[in-house]
C-alpha positions as CSV (number, residue, x, y, z in Angstrom):
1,X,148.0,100.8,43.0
2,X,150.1,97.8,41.7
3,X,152.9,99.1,38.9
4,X,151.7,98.2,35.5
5,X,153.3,97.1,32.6
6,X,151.2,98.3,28.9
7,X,151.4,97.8,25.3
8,X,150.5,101.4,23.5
9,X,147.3,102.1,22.6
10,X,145.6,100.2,19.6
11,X,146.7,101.3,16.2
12,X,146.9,100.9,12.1
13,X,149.1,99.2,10.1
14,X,152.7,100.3,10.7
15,X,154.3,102.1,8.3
16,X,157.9,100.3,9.0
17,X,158.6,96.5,11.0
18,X,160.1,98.9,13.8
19,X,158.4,101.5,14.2
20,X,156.3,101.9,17.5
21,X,152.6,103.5,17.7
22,X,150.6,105.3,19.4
23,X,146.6,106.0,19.8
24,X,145.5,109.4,18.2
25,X,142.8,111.9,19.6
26,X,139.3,110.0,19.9
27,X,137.7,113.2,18.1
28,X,139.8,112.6,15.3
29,X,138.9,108.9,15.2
30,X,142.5,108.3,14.6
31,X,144.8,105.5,16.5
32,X,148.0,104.0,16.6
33,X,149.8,100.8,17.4
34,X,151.1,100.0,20.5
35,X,153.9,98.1,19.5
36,X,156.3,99.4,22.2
37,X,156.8,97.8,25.6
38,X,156.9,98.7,29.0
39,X,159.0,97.2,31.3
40,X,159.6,97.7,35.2
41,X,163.0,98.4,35.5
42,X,162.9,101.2,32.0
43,X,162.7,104.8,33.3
44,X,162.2,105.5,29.5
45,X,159.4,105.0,27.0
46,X,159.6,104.2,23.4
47,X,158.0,107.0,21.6
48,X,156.1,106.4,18.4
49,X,155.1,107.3,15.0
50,X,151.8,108.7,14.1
51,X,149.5,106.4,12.1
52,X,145.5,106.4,11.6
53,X,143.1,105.1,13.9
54,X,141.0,105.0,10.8
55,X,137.7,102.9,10.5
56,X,138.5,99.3,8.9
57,X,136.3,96.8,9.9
58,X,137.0,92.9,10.3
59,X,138.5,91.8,7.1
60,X,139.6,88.2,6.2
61,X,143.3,88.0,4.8
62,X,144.2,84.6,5.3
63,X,142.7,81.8,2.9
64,X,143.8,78.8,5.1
65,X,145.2,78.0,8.2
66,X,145.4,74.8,10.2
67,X,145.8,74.8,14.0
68,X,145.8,71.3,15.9
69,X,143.4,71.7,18.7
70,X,143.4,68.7,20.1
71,X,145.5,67.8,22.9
72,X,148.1,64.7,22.5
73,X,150.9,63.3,24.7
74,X,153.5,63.2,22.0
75,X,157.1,64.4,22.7
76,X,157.4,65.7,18.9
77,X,159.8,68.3,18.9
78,X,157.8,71.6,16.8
79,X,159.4,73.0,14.0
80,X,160.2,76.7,14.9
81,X,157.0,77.9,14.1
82,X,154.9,75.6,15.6
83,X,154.3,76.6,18.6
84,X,152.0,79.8,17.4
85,X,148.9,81.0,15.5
86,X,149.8,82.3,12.2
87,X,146.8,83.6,11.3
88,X,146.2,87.5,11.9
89,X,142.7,88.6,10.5
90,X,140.8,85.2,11.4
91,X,141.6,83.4,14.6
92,X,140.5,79.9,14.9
93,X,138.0,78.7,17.1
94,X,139.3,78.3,20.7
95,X,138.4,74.7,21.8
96,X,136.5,73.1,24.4
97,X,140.4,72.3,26.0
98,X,140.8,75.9,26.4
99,X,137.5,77.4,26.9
100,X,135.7,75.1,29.6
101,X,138.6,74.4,32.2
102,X,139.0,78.9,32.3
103,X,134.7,79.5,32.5
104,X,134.3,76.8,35.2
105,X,137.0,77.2,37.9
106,X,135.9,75.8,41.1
107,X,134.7,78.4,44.0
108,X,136.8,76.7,46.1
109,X,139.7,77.5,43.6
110,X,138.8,80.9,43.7
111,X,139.0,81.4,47.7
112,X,141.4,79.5,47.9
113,X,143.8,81.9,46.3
114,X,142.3,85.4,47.1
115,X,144.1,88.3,45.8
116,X,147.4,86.0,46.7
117,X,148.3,89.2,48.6
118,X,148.7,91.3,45.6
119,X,147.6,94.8,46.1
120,X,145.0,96.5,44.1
121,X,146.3,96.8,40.3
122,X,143.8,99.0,38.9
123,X,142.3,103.1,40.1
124,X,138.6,103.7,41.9
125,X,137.7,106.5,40.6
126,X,134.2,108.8,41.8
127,X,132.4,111.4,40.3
128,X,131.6,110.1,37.2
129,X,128.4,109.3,35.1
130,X,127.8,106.0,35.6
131,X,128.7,103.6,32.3
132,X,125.5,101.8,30.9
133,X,124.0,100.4,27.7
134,X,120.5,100.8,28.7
135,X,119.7,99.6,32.4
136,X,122.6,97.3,32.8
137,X,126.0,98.4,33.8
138,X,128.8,98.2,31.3
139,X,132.3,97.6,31.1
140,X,134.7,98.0,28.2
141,X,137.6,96.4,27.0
142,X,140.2,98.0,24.2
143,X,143.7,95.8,23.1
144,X,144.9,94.3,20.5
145,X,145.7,90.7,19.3
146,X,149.8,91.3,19.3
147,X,149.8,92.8,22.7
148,X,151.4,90.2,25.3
149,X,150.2,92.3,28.6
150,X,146.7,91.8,26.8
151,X,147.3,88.1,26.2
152,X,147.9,87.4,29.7
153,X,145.1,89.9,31.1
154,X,142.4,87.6,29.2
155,X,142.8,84.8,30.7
156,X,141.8,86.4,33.9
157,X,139.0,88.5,32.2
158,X,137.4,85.3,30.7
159,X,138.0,83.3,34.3
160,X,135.9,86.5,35.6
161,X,133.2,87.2,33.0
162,X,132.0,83.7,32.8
163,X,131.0,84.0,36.4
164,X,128.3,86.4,35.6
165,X,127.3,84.9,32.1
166,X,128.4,83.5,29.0
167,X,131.0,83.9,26.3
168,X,130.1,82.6,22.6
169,X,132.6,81.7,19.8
170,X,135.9,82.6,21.8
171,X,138.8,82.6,19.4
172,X,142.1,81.5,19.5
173,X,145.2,82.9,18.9
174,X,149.3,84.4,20.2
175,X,150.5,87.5,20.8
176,X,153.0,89.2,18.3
177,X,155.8,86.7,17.3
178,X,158.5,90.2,17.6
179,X,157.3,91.4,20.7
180,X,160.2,91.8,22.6
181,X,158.2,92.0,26.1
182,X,156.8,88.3,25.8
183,X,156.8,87.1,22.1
184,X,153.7,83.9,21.1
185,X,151.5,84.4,24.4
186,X,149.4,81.7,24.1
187,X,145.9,83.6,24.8
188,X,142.1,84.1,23.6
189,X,140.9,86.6,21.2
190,X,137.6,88.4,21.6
191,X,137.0,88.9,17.9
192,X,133.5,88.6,16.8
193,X,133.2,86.8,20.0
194,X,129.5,87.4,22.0
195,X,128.8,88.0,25.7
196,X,125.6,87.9,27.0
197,X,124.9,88.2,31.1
198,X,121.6,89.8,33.3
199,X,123.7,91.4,34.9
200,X,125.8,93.5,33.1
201,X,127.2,94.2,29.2
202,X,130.3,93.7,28.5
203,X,131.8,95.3,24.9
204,X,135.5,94.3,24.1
205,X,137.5,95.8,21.0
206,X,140.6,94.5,19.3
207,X,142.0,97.5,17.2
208,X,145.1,95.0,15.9
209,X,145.7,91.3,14.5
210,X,149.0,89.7,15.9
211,X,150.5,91.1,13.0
212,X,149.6,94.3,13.9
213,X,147.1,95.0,11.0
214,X,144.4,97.1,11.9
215,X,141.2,94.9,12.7
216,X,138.3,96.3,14.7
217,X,137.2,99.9,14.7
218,X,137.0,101.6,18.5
219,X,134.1,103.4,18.6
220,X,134.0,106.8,19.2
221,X,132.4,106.7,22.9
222,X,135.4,104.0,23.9
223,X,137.7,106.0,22.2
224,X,136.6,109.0,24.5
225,X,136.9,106.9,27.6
226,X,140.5,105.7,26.5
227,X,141.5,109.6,26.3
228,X,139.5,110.5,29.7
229,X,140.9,107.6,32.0
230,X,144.2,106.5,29.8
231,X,145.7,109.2,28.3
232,X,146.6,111.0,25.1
233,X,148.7,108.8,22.6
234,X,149.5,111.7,20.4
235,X,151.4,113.6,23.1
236,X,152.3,110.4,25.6
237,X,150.8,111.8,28.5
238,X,148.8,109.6,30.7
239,X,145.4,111.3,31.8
240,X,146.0,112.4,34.9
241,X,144.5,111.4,37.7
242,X,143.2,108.5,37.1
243,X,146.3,106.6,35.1
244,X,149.2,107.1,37.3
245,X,151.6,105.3,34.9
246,X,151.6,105.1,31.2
247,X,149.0,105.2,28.6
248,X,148.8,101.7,27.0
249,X,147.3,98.9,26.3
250,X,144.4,96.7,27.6
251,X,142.7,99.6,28.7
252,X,139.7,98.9,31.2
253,X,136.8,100.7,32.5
254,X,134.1,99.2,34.6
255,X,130.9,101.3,34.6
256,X,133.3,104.2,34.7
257,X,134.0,103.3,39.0
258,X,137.2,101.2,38.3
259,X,139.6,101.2,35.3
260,X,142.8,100.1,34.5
261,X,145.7,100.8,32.1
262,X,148.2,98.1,31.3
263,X,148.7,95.2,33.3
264,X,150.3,94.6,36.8
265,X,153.4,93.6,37.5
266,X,152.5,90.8,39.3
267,X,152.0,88.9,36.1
268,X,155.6,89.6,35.0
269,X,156.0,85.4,36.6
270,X,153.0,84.6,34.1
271,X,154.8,86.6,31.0
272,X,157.7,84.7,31.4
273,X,156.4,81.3,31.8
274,X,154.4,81.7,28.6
275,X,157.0,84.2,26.4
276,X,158.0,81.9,23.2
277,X,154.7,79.9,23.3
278,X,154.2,78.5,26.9
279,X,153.8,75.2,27.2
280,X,153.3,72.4,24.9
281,X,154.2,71.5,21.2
282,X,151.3,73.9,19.2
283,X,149.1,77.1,20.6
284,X,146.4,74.8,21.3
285,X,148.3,72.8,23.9
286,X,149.6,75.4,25.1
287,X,146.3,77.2,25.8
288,X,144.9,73.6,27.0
289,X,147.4,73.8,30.1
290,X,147.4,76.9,30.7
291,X,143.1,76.6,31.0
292,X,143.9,73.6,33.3
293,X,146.4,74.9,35.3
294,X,143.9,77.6,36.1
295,X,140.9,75.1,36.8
296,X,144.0,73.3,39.5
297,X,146.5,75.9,39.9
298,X,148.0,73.6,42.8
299,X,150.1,71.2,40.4
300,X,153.4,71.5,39.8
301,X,152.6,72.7,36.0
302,X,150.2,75.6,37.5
303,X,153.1,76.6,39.8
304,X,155.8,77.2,36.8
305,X,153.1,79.0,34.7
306,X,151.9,81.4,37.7
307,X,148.2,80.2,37.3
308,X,147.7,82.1,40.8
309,X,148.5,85.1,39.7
310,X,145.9,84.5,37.3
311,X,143.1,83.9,39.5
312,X,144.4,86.5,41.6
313,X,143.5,89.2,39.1
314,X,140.5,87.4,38.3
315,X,138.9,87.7,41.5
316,X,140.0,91.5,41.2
317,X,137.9,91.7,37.7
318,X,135.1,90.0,39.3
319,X,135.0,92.2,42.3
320,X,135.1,95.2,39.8
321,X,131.7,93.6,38.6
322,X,130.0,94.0,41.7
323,X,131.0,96.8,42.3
324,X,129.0,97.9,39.1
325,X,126.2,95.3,39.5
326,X,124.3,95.5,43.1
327,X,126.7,92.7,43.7
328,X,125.3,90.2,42.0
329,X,125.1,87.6,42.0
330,X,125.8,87.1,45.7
331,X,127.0,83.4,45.3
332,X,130.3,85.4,43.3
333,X,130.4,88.5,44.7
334,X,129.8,87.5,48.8
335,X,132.5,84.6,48.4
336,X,136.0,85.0,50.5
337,X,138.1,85.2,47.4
338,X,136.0,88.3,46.3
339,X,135.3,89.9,49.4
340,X,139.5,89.7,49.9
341,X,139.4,92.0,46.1
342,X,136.4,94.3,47.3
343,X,138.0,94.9,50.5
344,X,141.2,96.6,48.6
345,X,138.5,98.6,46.3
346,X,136.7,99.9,49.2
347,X,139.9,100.7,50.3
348,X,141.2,102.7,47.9
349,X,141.1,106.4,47.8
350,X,138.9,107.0,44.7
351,X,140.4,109.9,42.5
352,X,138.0,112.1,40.2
């Protein structure tokens, strides 16, 4: 499995600017931030306080905030804190710029790229009651809104949801503007966000805001899966066998056959293309090119962001699908691009 590279888990507010955080014990239904990052080349991790992972819901905070969404050729250069969303409890709206390019990339697109020989990020795991909400298959989704490594892992979970149904009321926003690992991450934000597919059910969480606020509650079945197939944020131990690296942030588990902690290193290209606000003058440029530069990731502009990558990982995500589906539906899941992702899954020695 690829090397990963994770936020810690999802957390409270912080009781100081620097402190880092870590997710408590499930059980307890505490959590904490996971303000400290992972790089390659550390041999250490940054340890962290202890907070709550107490249950506060979606609360507004902000009374206004004003985001351009619409895409202009100007050259104006942006005032220092242009290029970002400021707002922490209430995203804006993602727009049409952003959304449509990411939920309708070409099939050809798709095989075209492949896995762009990039091994398989993520574990196979066996042995395991099958995740479901009623008779469809579920997967589950736990980050946070600061996180850069769950910024950039978005843009491929979008690409790959919307191949197997719909996504309502996407929001927009940037990962935290002090995040060392890749500050301003132009990205998406599943908050109060809907997802509807016959195929499947899919249940995302953001515990933080980019500010690192506390926003949605994990629920204490996901919070169980994060401690079965991640790992224990109290002590730092990753849980063993199925997250050889760190536990962190996004955490991932389809119908409890494939999860993932963290994202691959393969995307360290696409975190430093879009580290300080990616391209473009405001977050919703930004976002626009980075959707289009998925939608045509052969243009010079697709090549400095590492839009491949991207598309790489989300023909991983959507091979985890049918893996959880009955491969459904086969126009997706018996495409080249797919069957290059499924071949590495089928692969893979499942642990358990």
């Amino acid at each position: 499995m690829a090397k990963t590279k994770s936020n810690r888990g999802p957390a409270s507010r912080p009781q100081a600017a620097s402190s880092a955080r870590r997710l408590g014990s499930p059980a307890q239904q505490v959590s904490q931030s996971a303000g400290a990052r992972r790089r390659r080349s550390a041999a250490t991790k940054r340890r962290s306080n202890r907070t709550t992972f107490s249950a506060i819901g979606i609360v507004i905070v902000i009374a206004a905030v004003f985001v351009v969404i619409a895409v202009t050729g100007g050259s104006k250069t942006p005032t220092p804190s242009a290029n970002v969303v400021t707002s922490g409890q209430d995203p804006v709206l993602a727009a049409p710029q952003m959304v449509d390019p990411v939920t309708s990339i070409p099939l050809s697109v798709y095989n075209a790229v492949g896995v762009y020989s990039q091994t398989l990020p993520q574990t196979v795991i066996k042995g395991q009651t099958p995740l479901k909400s009623g008779t469809l298959p579920r997967a589950v989704y736990v980050g946070a809104e600061y996180c850069p490594y769950c910024a950039m892992t978005r843009w491929s979970l979008i690409a790959a949801f919307s191949r197997f149904g719909t996504f309502s009321k996407l929001k927009m926003t940037s990962s935290s503007s002090t995040d060392a690992a890749g500050p301003n991450i132009p990205t998406f934000s599943f908050l109060r966000s809907t997802y509807s597919s016959p195929y499947l059910v899919f249940t995302p969480y953001e515990s933080l805001d980019r500010n690192q606020n506390a926003l949605q509650t994990v629920p204490a079945d996901v919070g169980a899966l994060y401690t079965k197939y991640d790992g224990n944020q109290q002590t730092g131990v990753a849980a063993a066998p199925f997250n050889p690296t760190g536990v962190g942030i996004p955490f991932l588990d389809f119908g409890n056959v494939v999860v993932s902690s963290g994202a691959p290193g393969f995307l360290d290209p696409v975190l430093a293309a879009l580290a300080g606000g990616g391209p473009g003058s405001t977050t919703a440029a930004a976002s626009a090119i980075i959707a289009s530069s998925m939608h045509n990731p052969s243009t010079a502009e697709a090549s400095a962001i590492g839009a491949k990558y991207l598309i790489a990982f989300a023909n991983y995500f959507s091979a985890d699908i049918c893996t959880i589906d009955g491969s459904k539906p086969a126009s997706v899941c018996g495409s080249s691009g797919v069957k290059a992702a499924l071949a590495q899954i089928k692969a893979a020695k499942p642990v358990g």
